[in-house]
N, CA, C and O atoms as CSV, one atom per row, in Angstrom:
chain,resi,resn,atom,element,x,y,z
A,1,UNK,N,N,173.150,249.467,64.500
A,1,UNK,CA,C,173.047,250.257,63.317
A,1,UNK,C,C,171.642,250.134,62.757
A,1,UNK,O,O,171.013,249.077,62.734
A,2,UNK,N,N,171.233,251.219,62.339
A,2,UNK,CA,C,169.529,251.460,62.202
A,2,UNK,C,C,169.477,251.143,60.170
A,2,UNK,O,O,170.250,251.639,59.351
A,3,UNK,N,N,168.645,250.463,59.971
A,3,UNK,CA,C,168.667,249.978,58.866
A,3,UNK,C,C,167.864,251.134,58.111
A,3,UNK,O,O,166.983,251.761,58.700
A,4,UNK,N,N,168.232,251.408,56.678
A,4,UNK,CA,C,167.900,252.415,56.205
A,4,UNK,C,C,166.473,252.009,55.208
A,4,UNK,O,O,166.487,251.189,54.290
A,5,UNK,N,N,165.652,252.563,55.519
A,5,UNK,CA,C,164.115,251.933,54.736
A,5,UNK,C,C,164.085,252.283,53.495
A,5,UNK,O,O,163.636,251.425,52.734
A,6,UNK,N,N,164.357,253.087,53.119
A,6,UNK,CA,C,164.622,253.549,51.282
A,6,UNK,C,C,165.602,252.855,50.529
A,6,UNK,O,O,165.664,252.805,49.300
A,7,UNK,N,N,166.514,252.218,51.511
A,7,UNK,CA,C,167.534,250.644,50.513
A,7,UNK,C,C,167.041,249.558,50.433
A,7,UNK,O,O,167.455,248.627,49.742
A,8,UNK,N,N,165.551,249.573,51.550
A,8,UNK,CA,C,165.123,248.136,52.304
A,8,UNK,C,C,164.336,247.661,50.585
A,8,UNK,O,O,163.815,248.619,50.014
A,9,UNK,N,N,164.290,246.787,50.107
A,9,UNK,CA,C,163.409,246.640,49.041
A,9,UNK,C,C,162.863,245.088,49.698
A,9,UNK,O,O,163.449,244.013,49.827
A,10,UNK,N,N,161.427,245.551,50.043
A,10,UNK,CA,C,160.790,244.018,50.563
A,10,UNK,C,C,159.260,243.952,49.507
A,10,UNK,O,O,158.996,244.501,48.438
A,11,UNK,N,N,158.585,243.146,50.268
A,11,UNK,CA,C,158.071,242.874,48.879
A,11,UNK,C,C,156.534,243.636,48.677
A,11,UNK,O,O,155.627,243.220,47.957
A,12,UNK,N,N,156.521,244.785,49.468
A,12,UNK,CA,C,155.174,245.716,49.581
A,12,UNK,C,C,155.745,246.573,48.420
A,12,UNK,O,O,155.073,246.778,47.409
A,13,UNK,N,N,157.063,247.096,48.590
A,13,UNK,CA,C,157.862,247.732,47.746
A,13,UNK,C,C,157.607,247.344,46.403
A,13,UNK,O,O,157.024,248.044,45.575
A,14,UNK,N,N,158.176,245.929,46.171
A,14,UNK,CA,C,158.117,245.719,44.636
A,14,UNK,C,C,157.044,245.499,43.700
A,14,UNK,O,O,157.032,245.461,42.469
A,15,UNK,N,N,155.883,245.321,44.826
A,15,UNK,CA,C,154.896,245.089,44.300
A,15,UNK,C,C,154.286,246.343,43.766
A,15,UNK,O,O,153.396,246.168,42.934
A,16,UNK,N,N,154.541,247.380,44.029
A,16,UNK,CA,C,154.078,248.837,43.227
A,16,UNK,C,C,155.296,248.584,42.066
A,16,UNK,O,O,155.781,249.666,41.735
A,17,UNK,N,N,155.711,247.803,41.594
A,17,UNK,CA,C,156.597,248.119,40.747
A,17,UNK,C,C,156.108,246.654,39.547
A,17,UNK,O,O,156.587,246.363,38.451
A,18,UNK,N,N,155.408,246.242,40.046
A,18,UNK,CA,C,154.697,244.934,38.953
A,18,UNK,C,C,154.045,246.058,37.955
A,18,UNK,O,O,153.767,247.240,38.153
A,19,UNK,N,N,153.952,245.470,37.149
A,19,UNK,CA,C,152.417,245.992,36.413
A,19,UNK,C,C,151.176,245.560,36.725
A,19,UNK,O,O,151.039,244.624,37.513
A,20,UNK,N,N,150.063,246.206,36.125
A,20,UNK,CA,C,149.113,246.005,37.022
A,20,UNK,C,C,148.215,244.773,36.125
A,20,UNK,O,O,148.475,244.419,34.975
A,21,UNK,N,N,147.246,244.315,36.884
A,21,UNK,CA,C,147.047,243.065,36.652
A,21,UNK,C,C,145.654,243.129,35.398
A,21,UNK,O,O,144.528,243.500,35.730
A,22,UNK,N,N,146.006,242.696,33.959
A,22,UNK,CA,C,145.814,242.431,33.138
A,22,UNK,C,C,144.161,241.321,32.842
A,22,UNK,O,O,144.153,240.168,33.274
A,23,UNK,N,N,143.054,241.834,32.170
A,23,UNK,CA,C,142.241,240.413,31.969
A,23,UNK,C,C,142.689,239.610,30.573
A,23,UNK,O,O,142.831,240.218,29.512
A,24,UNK,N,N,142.845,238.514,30.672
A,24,UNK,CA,C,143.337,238.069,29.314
A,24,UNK,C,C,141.665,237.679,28.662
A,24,UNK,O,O,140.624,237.438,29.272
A,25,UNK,N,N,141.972,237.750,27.114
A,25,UNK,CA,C,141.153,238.002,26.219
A,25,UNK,C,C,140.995,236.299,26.019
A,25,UNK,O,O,141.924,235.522,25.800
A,26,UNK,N,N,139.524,235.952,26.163
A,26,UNK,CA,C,139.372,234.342,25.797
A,26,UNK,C,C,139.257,234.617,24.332
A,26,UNK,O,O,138.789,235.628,23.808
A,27,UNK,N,N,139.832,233.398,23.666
A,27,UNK,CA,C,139.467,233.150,22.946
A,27,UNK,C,C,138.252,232.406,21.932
A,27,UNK,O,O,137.166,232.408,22.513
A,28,UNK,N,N,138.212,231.960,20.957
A,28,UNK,CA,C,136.893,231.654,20.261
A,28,UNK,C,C,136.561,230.353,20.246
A,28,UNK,O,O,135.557,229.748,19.871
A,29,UNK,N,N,137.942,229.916,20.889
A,29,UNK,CA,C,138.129,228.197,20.650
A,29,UNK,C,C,137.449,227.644,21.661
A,29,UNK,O,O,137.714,228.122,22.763
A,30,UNK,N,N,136.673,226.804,21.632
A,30,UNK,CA,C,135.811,226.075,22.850
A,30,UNK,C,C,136.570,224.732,23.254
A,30,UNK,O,O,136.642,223.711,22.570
A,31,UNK,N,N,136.987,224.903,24.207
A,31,UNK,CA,C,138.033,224.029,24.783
A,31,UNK,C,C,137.117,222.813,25.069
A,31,UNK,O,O,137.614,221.704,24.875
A,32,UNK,N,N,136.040,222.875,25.438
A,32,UNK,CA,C,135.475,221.296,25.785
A,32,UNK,C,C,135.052,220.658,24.313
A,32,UNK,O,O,135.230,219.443,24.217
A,33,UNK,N,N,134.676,221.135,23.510
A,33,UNK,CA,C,134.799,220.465,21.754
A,33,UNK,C,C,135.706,220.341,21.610
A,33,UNK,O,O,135.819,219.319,20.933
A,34,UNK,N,N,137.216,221.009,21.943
A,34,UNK,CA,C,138.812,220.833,21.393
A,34,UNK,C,C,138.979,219.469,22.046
A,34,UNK,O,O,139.285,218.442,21.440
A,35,UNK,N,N,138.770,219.562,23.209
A,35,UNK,CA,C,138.908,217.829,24.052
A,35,UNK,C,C,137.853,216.904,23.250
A,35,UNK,O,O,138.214,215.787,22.879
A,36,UNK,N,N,137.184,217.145,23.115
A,36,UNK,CA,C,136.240,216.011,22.235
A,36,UNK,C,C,136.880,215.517,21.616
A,36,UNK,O,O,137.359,214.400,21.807
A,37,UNK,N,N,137.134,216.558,20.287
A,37,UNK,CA,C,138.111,215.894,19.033
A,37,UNK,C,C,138.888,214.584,19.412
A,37,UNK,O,O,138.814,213.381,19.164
A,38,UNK,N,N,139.863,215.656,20.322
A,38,UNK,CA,C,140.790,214.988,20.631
A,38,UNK,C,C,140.877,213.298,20.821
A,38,UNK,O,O,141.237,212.415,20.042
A,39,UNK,N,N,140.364,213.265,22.265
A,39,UNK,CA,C,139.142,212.070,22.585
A,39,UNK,C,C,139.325,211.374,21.457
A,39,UNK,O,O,140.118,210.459,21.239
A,40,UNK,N,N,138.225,212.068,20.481
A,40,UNK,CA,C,138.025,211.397,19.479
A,40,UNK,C,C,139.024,210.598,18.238
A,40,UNK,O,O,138.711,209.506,17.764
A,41,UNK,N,N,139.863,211.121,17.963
A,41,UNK,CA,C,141.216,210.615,17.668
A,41,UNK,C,C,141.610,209.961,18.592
A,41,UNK,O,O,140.978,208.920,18.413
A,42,UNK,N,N,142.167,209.817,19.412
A,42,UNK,CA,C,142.520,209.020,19.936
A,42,UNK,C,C,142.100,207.568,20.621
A,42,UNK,O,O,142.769,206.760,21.264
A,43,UNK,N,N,140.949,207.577,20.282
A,43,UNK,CA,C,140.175,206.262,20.715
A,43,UNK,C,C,139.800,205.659,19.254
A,43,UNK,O,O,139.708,204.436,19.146
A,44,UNK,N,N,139.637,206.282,18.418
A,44,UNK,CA,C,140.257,205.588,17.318
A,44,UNK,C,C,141.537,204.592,16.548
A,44,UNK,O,O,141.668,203.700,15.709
A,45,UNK,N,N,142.116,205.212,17.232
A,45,UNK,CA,C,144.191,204.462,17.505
A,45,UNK,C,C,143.695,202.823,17.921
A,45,UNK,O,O,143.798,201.803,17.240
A,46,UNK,N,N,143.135,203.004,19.278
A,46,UNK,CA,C,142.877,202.254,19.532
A,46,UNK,C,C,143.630,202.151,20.950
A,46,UNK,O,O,143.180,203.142,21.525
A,47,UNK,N,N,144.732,201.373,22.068
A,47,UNK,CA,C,144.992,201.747,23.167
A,47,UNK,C,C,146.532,201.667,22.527
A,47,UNK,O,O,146.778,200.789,21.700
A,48,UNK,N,N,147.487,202.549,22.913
A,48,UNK,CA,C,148.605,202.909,22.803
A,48,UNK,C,C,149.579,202.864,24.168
A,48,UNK,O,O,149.333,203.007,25.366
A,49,UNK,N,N,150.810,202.595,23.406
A,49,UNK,CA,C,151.902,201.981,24.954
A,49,UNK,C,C,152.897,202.676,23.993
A,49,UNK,O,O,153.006,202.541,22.774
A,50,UNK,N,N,153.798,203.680,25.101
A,50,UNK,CA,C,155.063,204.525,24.795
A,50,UNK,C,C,156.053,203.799,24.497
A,50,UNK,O,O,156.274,202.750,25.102
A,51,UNK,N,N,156.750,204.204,23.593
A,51,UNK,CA,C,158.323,203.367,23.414
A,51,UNK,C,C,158.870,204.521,22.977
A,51,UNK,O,O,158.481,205.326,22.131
A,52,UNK,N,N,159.777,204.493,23.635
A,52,UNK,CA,C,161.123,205.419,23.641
A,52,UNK,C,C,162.822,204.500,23.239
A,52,UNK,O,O,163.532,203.696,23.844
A,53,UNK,N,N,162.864,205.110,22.065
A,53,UNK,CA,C,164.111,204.856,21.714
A,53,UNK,C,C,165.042,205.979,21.472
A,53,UNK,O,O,164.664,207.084,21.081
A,54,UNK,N,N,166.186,205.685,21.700
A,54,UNK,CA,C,167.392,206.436,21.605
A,54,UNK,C,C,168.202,206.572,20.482
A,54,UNK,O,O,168.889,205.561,20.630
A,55,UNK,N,N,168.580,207.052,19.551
A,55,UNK,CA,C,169.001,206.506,18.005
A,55,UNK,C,C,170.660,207.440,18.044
A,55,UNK,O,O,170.837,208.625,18.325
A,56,UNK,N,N,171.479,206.600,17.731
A,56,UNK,CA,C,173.036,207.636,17.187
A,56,UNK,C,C,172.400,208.442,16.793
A,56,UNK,O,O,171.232,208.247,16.457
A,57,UNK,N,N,173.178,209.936,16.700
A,57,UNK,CA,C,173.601,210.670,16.234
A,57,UNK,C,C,173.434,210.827,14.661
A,57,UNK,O,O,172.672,211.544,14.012
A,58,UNK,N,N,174.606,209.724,14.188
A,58,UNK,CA,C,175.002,209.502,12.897
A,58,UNK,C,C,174.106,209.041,12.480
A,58,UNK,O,O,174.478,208.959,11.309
A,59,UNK,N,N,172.527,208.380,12.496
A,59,UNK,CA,C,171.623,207.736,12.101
A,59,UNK,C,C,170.606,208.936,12.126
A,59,UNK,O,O,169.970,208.982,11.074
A,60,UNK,N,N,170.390,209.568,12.703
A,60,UNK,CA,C,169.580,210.680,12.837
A,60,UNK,C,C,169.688,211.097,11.359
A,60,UNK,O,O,169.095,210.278,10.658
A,61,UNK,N,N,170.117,211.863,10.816
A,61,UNK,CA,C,169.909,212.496,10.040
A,61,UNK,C,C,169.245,211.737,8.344
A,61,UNK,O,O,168.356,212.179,7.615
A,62,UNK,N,N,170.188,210.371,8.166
A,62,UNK,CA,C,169.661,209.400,7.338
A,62,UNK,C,C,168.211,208.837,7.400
A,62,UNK,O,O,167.820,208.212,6.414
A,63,UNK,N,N,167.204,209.029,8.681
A,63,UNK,CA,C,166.474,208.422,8.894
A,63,UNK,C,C,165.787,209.479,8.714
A,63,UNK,O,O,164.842,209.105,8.020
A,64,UNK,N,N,165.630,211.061,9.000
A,64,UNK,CA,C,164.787,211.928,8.313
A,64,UNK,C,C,164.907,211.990,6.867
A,64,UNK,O,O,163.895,212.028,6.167
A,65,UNK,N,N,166.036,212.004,6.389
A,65,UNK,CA,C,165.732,211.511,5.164
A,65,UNK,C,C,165.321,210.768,4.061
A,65,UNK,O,O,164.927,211.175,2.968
A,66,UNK,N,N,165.452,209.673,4.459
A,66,UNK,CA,C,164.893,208.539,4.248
A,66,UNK,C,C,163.132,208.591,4.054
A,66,UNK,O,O,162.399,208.495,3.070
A,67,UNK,N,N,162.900,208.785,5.464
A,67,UNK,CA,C,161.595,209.090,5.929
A,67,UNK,C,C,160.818,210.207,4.838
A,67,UNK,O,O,159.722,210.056,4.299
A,68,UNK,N,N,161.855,211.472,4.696
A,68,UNK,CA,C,161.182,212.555,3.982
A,68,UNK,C,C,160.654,211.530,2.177
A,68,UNK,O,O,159.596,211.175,1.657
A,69,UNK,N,N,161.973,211.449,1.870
A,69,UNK,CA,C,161.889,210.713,0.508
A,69,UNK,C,C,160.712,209.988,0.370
A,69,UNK,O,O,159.815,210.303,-0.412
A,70,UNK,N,N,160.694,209.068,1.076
A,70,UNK,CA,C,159.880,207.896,0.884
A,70,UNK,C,C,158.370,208.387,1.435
A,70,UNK,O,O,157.409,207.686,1.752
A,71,UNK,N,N,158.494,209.633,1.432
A,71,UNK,CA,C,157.262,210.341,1.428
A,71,UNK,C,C,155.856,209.881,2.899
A,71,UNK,O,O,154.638,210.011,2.786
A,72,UNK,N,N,156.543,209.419,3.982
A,72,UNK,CA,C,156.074,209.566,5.399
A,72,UNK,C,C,155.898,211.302,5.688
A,72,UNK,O,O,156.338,212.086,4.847
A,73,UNK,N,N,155.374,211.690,6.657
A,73,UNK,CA,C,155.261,212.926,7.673
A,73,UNK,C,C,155.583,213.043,8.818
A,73,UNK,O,O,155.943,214.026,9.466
A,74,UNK,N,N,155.394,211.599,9.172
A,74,UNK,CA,C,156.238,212.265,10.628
A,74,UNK,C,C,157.345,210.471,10.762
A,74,UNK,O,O,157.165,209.389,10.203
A,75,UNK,N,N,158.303,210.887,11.645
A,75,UNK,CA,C,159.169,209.492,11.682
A,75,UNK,C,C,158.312,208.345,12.294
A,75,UNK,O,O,158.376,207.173,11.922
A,76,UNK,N,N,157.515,208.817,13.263
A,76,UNK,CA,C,156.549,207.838,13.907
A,76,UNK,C,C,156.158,206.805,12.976
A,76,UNK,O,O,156.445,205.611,13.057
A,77,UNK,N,N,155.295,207.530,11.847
A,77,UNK,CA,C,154.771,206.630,11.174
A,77,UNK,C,C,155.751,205.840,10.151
A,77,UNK,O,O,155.450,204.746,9.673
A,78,UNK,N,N,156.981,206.537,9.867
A,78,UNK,CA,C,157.610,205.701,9.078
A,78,UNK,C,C,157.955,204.589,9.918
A,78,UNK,O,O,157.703,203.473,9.464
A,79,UNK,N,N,158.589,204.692,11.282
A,79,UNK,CA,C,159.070,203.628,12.055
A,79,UNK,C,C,157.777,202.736,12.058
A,79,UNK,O,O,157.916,201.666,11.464
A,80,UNK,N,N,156.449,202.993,12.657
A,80,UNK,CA,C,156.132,201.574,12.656
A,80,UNK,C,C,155.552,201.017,11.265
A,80,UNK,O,O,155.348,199.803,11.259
A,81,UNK,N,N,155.240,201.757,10.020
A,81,UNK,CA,C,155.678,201.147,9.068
A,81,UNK,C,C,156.802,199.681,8.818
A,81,UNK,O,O,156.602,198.503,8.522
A,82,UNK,N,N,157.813,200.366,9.069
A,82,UNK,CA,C,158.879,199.634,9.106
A,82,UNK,C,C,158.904,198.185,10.433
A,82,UNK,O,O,159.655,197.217,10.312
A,83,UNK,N,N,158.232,198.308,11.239
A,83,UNK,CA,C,158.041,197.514,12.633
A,83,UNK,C,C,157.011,196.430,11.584
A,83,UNK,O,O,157.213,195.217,11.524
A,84,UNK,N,N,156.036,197.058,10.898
A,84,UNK,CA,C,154.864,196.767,10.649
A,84,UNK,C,C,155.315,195.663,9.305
A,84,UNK,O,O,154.544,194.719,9.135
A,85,UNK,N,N,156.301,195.750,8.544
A,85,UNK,CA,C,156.456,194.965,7.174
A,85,UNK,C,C,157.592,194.095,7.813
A,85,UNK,O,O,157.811,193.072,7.165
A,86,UNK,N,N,158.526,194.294,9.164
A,86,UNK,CA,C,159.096,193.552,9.424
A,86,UNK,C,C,158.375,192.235,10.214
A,86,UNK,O,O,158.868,191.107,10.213
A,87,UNK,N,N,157.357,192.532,10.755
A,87,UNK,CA,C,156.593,191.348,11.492
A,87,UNK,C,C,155.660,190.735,10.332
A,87,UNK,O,O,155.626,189.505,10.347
A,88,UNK,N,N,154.945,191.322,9.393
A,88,UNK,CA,C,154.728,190.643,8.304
A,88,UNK,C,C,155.651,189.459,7.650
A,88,UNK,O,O,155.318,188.315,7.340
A,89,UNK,N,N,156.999,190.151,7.537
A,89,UNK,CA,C,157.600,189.358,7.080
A,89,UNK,C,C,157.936,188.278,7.801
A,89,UNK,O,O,158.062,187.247,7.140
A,90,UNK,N,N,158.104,188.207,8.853
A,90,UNK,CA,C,158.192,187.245,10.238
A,90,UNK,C,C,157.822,186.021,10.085
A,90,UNK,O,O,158.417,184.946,10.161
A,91,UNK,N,N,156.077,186.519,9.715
A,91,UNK,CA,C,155.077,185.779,9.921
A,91,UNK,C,C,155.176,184.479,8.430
A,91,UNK,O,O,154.717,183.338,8.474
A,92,UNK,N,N,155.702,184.943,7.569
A,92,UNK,CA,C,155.592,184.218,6.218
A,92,UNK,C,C,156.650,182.642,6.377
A,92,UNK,O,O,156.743,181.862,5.428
C-alpha cells in the first residue's frame, strides 16, 4: 500500500508552518555590570553554605507571620536572626 504524501506530515512540512525566525530586541541592561553587582554583594556576605529545611505545614503560615509583624522581609533573615540570638544566648 502506497503511502499518501499529503497525510505524510514530516518535518520539511512543519517547518513551513513555524513562524519565521524573529531578532530579539537587546536590551539596555549591560549584563557584565549586572554580574559585577552581583559579585559584588555577594562577596560581601562573606562565604555562604546552603541549608535546607523542611517546616510543617501548620508552622508555615505562623512563621510568615510572625516574621511579617516583627517587621523582617524576607524569612531568611528572620530565621538566622533567630539562629543568631539563640547562639548568643548559648554563649552566656
Amino acid at each position: 500500500m502506497a503511502k499518501d504524501n499529503k497525510s505524510n506530515i514530516g518535518l520539511r512540512n512543519v517547518s513551513n508552518l513555524l513562524p519565521k525566525k524573529v531578532e530579539l530586541k537587546t536590551t539596555e541592561i549591560d549584563v557584565k555590570t549586572t554580574d559585577k553587582v552581583v559579585q559584588k554583594i555577594h562577596s560581601t556576605q562573606g562565604k555562604q553554605t546552603r541549608l535546607s529545611v523542611d517546616v510543617p505545614e501548620e508552622l508555615y503560615q505562623p512563621i510568615k507571620i510572625r516574621q511579617l509583624t516583627k517587621g523582617y522581609k524576607t524569612t531568611r533573615e528572620y530565621i538566622l536572626d533567630l539562629i543568631n540570638r539563640d547562639l548568643e544566648e548559648g554563649n552566656k
